[in-house]
N, C-alpha and C positions, 0 to 999 in steps of 0.2 A: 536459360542456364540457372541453373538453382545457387543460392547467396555462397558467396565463401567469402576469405580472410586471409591476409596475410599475417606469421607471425613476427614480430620487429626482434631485434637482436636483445629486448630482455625479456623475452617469451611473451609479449603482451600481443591479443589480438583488438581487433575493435569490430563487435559483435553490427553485423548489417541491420537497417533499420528494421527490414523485412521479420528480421527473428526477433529481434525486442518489442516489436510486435506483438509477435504470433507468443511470446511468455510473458508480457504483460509487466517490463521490466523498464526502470530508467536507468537517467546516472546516480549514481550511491545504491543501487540495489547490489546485491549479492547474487551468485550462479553457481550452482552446485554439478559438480563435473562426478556422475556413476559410471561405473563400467560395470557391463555382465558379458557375457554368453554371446548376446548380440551386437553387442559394439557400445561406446560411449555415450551415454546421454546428460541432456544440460537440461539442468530445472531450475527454477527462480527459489531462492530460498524464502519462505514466507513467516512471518512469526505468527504463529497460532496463537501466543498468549494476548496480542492485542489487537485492537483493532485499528484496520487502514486509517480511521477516520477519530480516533481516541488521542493523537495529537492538538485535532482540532477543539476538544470539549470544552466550552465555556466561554469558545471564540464568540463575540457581538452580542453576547446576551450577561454583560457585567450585574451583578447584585440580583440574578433570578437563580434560585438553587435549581440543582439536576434534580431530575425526576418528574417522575409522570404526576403523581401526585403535586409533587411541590409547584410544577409549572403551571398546572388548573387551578389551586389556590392565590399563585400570582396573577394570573387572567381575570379569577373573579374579583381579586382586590381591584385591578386597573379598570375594572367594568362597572364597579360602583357598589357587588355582591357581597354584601359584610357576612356570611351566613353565624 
């Protein structure tokens, strides 16, 4: 029997694991409800302007600046390489 839902008396459903799954969504994610031609579809709303993991930037690495550059001349300082 394929997943379904009951909706509660304030139109709330509680989406089965199966499908948060299968759109790659948790709790505090967003769900965007289309309709066409063919019937309703649910898509995870995604922000294209950032990235999943740009929340995390900076985490465990205090006092080494971002970047490719700047993280190989902290490397060579910590390795003894004064160039």
């Amino acid at each position: 029997m394929p997943p379904s839902s009951t909706i509660s008396s304030k139109g709330q459903i509680t989406v089965p694991i199966e499908v948060r799954r299968l759109l790659g969504v948790r709790a505090g994610d967003r769900l965007l409800f289309e309709s066409d031609s063919n019937g309703v579809h649910i898509r995870p709303v995604r922000n294209d302007k950032e990235s999943a993991f740009a929340k995390y930037a900076g985490i465990g690495n205090p006092g080494i600046p971002s970047g490719k550059k700047a993280i190989n001349r902290w490397l060579r300082e910590v390795r003894g390489h004064n160039d």
